[in-house]
C-alpha positions in Angstrom: -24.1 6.9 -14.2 -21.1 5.6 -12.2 -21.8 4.2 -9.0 -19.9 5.5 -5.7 -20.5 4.1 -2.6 -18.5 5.9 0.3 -18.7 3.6 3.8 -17.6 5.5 6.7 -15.3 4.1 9.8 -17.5 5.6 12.3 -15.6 5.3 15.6 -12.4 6.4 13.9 -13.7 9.5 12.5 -15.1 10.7 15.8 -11.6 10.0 17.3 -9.5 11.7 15.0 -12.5 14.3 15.2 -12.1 14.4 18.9 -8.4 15.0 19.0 -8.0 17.2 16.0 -8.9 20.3 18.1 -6.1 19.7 20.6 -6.6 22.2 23.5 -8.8 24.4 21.8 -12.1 22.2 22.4 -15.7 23.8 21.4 -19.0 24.2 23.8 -22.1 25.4 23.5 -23.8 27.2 26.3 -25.0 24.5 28.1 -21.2 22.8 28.5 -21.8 20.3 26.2 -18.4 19.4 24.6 -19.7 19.4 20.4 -15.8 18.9 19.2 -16.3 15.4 18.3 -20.1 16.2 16.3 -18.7 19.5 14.7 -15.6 17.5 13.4 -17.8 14.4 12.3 -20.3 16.4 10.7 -17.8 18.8 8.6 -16.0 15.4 7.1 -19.6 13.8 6.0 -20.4 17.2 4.3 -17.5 17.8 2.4 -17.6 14.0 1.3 -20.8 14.9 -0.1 -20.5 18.4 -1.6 -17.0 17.5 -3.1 -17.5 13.6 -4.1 -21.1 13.4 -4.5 -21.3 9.7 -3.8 -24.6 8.0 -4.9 -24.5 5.7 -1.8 -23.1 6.4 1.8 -22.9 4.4 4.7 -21.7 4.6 8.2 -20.2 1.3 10.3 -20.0 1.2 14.3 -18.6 -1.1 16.0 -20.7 -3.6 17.9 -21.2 -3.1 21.4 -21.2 -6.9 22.2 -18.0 -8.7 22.1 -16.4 -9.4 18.8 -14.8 -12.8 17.7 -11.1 -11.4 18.1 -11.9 -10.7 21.2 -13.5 -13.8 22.0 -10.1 -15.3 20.2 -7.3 -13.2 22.4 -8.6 -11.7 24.8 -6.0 -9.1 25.3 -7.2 -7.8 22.1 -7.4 -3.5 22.6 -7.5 -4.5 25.9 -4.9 -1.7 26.3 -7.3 1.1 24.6 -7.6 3.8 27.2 -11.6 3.7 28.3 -13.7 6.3 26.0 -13.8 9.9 27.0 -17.0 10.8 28.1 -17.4 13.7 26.1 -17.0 11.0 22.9 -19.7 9.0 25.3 -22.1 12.0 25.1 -21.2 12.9 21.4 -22.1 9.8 20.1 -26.3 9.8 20.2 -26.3 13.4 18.6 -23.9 12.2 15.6 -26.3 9.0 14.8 -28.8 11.6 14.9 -27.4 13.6 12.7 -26.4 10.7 10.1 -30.2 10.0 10.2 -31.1 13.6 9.2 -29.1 12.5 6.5 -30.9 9.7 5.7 -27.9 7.3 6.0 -27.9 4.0 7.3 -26.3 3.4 10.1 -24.3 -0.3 9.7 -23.6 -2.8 12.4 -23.8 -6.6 13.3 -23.3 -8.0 16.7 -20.2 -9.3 17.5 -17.9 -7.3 14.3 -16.1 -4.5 14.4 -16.9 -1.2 11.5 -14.0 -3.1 9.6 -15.6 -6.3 9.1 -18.9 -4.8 8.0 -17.1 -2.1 5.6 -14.7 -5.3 4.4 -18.0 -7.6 3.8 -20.3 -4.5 2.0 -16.9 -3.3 0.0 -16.2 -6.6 -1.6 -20.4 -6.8 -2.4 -20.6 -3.5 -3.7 -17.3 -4.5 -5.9 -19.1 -7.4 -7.4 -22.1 -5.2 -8.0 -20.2 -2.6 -10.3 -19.6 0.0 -7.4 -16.4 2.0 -7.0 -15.9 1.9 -3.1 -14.2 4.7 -0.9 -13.5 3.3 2.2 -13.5 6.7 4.7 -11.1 6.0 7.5 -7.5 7.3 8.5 -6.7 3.9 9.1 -4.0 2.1 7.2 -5.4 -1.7 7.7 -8.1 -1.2 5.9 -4.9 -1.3 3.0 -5.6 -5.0 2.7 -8.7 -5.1 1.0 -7.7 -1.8 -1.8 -8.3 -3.1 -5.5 -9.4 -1.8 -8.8 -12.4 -0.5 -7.1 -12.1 -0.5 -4.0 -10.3 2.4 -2.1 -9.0 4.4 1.0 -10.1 7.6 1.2 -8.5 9.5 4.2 -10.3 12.9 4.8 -8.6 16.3 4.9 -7.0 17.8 8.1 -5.3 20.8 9.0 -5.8 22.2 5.7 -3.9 19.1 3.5 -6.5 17.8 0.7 -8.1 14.4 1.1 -5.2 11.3 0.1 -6.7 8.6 -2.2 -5.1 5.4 -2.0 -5.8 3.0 -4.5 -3.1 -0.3 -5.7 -0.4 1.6 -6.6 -0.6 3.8 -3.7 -0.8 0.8 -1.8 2.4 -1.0 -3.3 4.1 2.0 -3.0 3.2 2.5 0.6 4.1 -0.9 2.0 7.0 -1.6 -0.7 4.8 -4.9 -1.8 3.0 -6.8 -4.4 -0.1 -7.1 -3.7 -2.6 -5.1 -0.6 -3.1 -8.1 0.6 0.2 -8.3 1.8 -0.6 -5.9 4.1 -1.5 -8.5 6.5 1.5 -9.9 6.5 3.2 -6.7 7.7 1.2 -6.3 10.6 1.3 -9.5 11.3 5.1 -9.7 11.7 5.3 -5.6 12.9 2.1 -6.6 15.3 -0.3 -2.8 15.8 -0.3 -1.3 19.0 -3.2 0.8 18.8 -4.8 -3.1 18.6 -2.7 -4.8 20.9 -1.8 -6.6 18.3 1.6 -8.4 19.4 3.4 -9.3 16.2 6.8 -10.6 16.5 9.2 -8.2 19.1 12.3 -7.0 17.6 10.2 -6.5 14.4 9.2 -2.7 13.0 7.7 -1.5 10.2 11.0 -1.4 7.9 12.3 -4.9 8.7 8.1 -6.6 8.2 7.9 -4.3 4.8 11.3 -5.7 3.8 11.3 -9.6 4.5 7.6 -9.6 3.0 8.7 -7.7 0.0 11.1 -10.7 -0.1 9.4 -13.9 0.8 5.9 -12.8 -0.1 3.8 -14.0 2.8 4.8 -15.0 6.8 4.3 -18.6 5.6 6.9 -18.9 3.4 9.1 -16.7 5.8 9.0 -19.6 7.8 9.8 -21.8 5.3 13.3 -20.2 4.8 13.8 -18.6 8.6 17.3 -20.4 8.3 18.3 -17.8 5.4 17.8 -15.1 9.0 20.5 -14.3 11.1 20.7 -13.9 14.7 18.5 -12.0 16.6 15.9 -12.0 14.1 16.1 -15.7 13.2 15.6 -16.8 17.0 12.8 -13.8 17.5 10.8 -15.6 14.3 11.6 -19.1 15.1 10.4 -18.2 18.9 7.3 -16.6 18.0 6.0 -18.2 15.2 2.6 -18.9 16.6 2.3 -15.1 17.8 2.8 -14.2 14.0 0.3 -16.6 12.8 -2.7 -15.4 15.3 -1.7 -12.0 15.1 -2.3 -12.3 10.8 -5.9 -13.6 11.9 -6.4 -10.9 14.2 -5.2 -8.2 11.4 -7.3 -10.0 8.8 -10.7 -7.8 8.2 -13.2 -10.6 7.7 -15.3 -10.0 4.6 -17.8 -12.6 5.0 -20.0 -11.1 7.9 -23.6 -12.6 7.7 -25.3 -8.7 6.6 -26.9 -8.1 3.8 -25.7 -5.6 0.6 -28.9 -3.3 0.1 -28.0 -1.1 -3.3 -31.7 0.6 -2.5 -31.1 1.7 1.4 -27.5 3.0 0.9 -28.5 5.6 -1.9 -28.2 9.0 -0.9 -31.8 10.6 -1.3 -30.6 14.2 0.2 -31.3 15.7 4.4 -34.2 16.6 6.2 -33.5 20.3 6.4 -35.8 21.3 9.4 -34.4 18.1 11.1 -31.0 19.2 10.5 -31.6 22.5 11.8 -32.9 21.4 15.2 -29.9 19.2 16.1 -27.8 22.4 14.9 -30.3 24.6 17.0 -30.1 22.6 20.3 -26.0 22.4 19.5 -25.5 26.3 18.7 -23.7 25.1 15.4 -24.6 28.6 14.1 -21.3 29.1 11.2 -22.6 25.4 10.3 -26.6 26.1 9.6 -25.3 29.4 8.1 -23.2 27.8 5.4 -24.8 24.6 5.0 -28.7 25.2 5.5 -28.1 29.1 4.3 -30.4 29.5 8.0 -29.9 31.9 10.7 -29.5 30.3 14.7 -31.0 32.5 16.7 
């Protein structure tokens, strides 16, 4: 049987979760804003009633400070402080991944990409096909023969698999791992990733589609003109710590448990209470086939 593990990008599910209902945000009786865990909890169930993965996991990010942080310390220093109804969301979703019996992943001082990078490239070695759940297109870099993004539905468009050639296509490059080399010249703003100013996506995608990697950009900056060859002379060094900061480390010290990832099936009655005490009544009806009263 062919082995599918499917690692969830915790913190950018919720988000996109969150926001996905615009104006038109859900409560239960008590005033408890549930957008964020009804959102959550549709994508997990229709990953595991439409792709039947054998394993499942679910990365957070750590709550200490991570190393890119400790390295630049404007690092999402930007980022807009959580909303409070994601605050109170969050203890009822790791509940409800529990009910599931999935294992919540996390090591102190990495973010969910590090600890999806590290388990992806285990799993890989192991003979797993990985699905890397998140709508975010970093996680680009680290897409191989068997290793994959897969970026859930919305608003009624099907799930998008991106595997190599998606990935070339994308980005106009060789390789995924080139993907670094973008952001490291087009920088990330949702990161506060700097990059090199004057730089977009089309001009990064084009002069790495032509020199291959920032380093040998540098090499031949003199073949630049103008603007753009005094912007990458100037800000060479940005470009070189914003590649580290885009670079999802895939060495984190956590282990890759085959045993505790598989997916054994949810505790029904434990299910039921979360939806109870969340008047997720559609939900338990279609789901659990149970009636909320």
């Amino acid at each position: 049987m062919e082995k599918k593990l499917f690692l969830l990008d915790a913190f950018a599910l919720i988000y996109r979760a969150y926001f996905a209902f615009g104006n038109n945000h859900r409560y239960n009786s008590k005033g408890l804003n549930t957008s964020a865990i009804l959102g959550f909890t549709n994508s997990l169930i229709e990953v595991l009633q439409k792709e039947k993965p054998t394993h499942i996991g679910v990365a957070f990010d750590s709550p200490t400070i991570t190393l890119r942080q400790e390295a630049y310390e404007e690092y999402k220093a930007q980022r807009e402080e959580m909303p409070e109804d994601i605050r109170t969301s969050i203890p009822y979703i790791k509940q409800i991944i529990e009910a599931f019996h999935i294992p919540i992943l996390l090591k102190d001082g990495y973010e969910a990409d590090d600890v999806i990078g590290t388990l992806a490239k285990k799993a890989e070695k192991k003979g797993f096909y990985v699905f890397m759940m998140t709508p975010d297109k970093d996680f680009a870099q680290l897409v191989s023969d068997h290793i994959f993004i897969y970026k859930p539905s919305r608003g009624g468009k099907p799930p998008e698999i991106w595997g190599v050639k998606e990935v070339r296509e994308r980005f106009g490059i060789e390789r995924p791992e080139q993907v670094i080399d973008i952001l490291a010249l087009w920088g990330d703003a949702s990161d506060n990733i700097p990059g090199i100013p004057g730089i977009g996506e089309k001009t990064a995608i084009k002069l790495i589609s032509r020199y291959g990697s920032i380093e040998n950009l540098f090499k031949h900056v003199n073949e630049l003109k103008g603007k753009l060859k005094e912007n990458v002379i100037k800000y060479q060094e940005q470009a070189v710590m914003s590649k580290a900061l885009a670079t999802i480390i895939t060495d984190v010290p956590i282990e890759f448990n085959e045993n505790e990832l598989k997916y054994t099936g949810y505790d029904e009655e434990k299910l039921l209470e979360i939806f109870s005490e969340l008047e997720f009544k559609t939900l338990a009806r279609r789901f659990l086939g149970k009636e909320i009263v």
